[in-house]
C-alpha positions as CSV (number, residue, x, y, z in Angstrom):
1,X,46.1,151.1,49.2
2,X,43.6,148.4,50.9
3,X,42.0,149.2,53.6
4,X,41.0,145.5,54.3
5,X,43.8,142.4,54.5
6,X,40.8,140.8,52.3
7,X,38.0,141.5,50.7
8,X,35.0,142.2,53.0
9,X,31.2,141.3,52.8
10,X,28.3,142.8,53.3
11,X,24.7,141.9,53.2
12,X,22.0,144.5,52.4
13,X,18.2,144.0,51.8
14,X,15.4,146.4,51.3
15,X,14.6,148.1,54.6
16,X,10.5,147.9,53.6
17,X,8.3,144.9,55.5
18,X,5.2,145.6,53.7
19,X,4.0,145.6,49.6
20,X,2.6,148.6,48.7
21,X,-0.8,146.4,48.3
22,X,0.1,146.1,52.1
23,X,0.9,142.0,52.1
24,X,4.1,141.0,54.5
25,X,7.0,140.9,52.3
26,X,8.9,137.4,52.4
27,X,12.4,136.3,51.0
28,X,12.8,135.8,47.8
29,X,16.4,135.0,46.8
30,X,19.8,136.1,47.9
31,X,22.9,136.7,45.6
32,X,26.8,136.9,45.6
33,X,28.7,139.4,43.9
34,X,31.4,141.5,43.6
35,X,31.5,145.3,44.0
36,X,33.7,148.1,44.2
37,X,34.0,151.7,45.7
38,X,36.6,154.3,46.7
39,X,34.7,154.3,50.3
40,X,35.1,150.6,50.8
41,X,37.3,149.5,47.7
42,X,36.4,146.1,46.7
43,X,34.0,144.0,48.8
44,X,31.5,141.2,48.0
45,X,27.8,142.0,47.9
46,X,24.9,139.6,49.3
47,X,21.6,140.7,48.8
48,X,18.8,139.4,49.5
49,X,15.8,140.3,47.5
50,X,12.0,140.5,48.7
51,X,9.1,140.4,47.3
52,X,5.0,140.0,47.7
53,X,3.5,136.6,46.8
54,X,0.3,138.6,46.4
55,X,1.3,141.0,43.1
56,X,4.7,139.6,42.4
57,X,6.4,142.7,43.4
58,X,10.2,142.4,44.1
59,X,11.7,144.4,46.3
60,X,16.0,145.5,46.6
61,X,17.4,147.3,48.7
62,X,17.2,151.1,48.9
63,X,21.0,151.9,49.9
64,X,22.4,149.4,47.5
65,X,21.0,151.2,44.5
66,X,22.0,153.9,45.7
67,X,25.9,153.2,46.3
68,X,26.2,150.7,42.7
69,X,24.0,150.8,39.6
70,X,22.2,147.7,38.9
71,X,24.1,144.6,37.3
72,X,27.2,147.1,37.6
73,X,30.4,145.9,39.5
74,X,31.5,149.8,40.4
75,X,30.2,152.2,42.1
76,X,28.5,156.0,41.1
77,X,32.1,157.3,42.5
78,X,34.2,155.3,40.0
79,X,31.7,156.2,37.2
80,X,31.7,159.6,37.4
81,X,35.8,159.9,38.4
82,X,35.8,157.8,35.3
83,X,34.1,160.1,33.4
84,X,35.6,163.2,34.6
85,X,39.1,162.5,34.3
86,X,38.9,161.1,30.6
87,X,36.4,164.0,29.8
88,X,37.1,167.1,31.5
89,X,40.5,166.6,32.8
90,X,41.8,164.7,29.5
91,X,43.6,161.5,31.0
92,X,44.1,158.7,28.7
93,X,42.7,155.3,29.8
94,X,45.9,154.0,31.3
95,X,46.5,157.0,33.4
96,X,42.8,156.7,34.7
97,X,43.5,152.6,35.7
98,X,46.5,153.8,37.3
99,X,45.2,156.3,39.6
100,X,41.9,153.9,40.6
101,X,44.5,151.4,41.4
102,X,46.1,153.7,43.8
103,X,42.6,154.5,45.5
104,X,41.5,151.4,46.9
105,X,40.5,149.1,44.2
106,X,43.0,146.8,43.5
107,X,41.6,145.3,39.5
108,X,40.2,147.3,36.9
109,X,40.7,146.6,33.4
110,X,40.7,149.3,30.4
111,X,37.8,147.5,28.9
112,X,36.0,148.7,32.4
113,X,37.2,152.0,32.2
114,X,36.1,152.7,28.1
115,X,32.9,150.6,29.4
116,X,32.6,153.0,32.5
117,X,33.1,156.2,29.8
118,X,30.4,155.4,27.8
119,X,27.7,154.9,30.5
120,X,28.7,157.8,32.1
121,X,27.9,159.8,28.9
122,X,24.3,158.2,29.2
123,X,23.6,158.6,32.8
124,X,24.8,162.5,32.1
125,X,22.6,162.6,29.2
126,X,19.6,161.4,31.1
127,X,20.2,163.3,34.2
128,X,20.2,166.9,31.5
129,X,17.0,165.6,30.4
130,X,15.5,165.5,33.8
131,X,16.9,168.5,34.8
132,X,15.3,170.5,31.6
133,X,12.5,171.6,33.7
134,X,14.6,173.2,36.4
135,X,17.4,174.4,33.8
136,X,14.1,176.6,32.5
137,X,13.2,177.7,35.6
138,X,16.8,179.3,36.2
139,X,16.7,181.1,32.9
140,X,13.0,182.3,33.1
141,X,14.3,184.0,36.9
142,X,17.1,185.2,35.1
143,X,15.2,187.3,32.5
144,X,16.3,184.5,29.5
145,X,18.8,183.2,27.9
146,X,21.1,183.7,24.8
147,X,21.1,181.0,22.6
148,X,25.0,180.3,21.1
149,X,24.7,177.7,18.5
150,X,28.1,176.0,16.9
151,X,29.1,172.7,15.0
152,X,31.8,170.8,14.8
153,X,32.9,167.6,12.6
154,X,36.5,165.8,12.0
155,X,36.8,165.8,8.2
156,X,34.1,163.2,6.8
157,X,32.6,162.4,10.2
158,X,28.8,163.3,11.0
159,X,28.6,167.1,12.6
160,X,27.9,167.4,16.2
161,X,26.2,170.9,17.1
162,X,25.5,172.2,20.7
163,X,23.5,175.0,21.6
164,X,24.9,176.5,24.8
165,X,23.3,179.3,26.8
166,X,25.9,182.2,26.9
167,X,24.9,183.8,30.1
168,X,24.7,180.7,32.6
169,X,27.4,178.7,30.4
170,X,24.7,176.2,30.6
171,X,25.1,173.3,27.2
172,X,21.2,173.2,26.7
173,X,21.4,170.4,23.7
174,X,23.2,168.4,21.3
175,X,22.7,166.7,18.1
176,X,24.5,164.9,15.2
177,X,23.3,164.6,12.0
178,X,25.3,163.2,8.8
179,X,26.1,167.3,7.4
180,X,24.7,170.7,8.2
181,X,22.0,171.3,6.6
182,X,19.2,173.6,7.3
183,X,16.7,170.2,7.4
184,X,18.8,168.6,10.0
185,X,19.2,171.8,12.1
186,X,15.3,173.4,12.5
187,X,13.8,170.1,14.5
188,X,16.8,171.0,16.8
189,X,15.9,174.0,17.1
190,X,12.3,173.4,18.0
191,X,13.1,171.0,20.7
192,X,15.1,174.2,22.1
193,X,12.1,176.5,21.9
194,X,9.8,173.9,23.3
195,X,12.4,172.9,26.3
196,X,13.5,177.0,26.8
197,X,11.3,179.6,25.0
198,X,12.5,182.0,22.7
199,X,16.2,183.1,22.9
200,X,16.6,187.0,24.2
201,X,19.2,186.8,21.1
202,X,21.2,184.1,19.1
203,X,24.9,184.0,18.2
204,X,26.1,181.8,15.4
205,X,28.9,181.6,12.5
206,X,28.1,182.4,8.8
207,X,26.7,178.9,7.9
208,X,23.9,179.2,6.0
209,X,22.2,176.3,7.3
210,X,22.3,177.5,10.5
211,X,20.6,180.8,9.2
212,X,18.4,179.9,7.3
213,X,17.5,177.2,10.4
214,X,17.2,180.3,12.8
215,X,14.8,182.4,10.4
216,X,12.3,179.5,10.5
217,X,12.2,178.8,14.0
218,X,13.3,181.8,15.6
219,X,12.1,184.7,13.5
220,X,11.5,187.2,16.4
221,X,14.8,186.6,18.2
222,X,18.1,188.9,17.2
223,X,20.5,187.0,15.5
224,X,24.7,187.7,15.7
225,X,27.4,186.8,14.3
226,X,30.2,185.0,16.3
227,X,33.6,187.6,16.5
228,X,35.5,184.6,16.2
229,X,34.2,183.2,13.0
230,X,33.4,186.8,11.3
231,X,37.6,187.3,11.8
232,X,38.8,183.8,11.0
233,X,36.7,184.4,8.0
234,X,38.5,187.6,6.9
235,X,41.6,186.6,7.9
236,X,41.1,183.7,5.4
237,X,40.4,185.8,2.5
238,X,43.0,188.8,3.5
239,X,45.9,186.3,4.4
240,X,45.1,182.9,3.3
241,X,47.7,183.0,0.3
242,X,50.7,183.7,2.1
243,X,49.6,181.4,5.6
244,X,49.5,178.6,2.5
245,X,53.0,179.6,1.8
246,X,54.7,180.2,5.1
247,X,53.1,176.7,6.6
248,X,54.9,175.1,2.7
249,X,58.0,177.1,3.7
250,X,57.4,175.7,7.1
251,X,57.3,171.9,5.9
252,X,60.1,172.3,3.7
253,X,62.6,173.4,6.4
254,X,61.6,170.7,8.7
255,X,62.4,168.3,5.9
């Protein structure tokens, strides 16, 4: 469960001698803290920071940043096994301590863990942004993409949509806005078209909003209509009386 009797130290410190204005670097402070990987498990952290008395330049070091995010406690591994088991593999919080605990770090709280969630959710965000330009690459070589647009809300709760390209299985954006209307939708759809080009095609339910949003911004790209939604639909208005009635009969036996 440990693989140290106690916690270890060690001491990093930027690897660089010189400023980039090319004055001798000289020490600036060292600090103490506490950090934690599944590598290593828990161990304390002395830095020692550089810097040029010339432009004020401060320097950290290069394989600390890249082992912990800054002013963070645990590491890139924890974050993103954080993130991945609430997210894709649907563990609750406690389950998630539990199995962190068993994996070399002996204390982390479920504060940690929701805190851990929600900044992996930002660095994901910001690492799809980055990757926009190569995720547009990949679709031009692949002849284009086709654009499958959906939302989703839980009763009175703002709508989240994602467009998703269908072919790559790639989730190219998402937005929330307060309801879905065709206002909130088209600037959504422009940041598409400006990140990805024109859709080969465009597959979509039988909002309104969402079609009036596509004829605005993409009026030269074929638009479909889901299977799934198209049925659901009809079964709603072929069936819907007596699913009412058997899910009533339903509730009444179970009371």
């Amino acid at each position: 469960m440990n693989l140290f009797p106690e916690i270890p130290l060690r001491r990093f410190e930027s690897e660089r001698l010189e400023c980039f204005c090319g004055k001798r670097l000289k020490v600036l402070k060292t600090h103490l803290r506490l950090a934690a990987t599944f590598a290593i498990g828990e161990f304390h952290v002395k830095e020692t920071l550089k810097h040029c008395e010339s432009c004020a330049q401060v320097y950290k070091s290069e394989e600390l940043k890249g082992l912990i995010p800054y002013s963070s406690k645990f590491g890139f591994d924890v974050l993103v096994y954080v993130g991945k088991a609430l997210f894709t593999h649907c563990r609750n919080e406690e389950e998630v301590q539990r199995e962190i605990k068993s994996r070399n770090i002996r204390t982390i709280s479920l504060s940690e863990i929701r805190y851990l969630a929600k900044k992996f959710i930002i660095y994901l965000a910001l690492a799809h942004k980055e990757s926009s330009a190569r995720i547009k690459e990949m679709i031009q070589n692949r002849g284009g993409y086709i654009l499958h647009v959906d939302s989703m809300c839980d009763r009175n709760s703002p709508h989240l949509m994602s467009g998703l390209d269908e072919l790559s299985k790639i989730v190219l954006g998402n937005v929330r806005f307060p309801s879905e209307k065709t206002e909130s939708i088209i600037p959504f759809f422009k940041k598409l078209k400006t990140s990805f080009g024109n859709p080969l095609a465009i597959v979509n339910d039988m909002s309104s909003a969402i079609l009036n949003a596509v004829k605005e911004v993409f009026k030269n790209s074929p638009n479909f209509i889901c299977h799934y939604h198209f049925l659901r639909d009809i079964g709603k208005d072929l069936f819907g009386k007596e699913y009412d009635e058997i899910g009533r009969a339903s509730c009444r036996e179970r009371v």
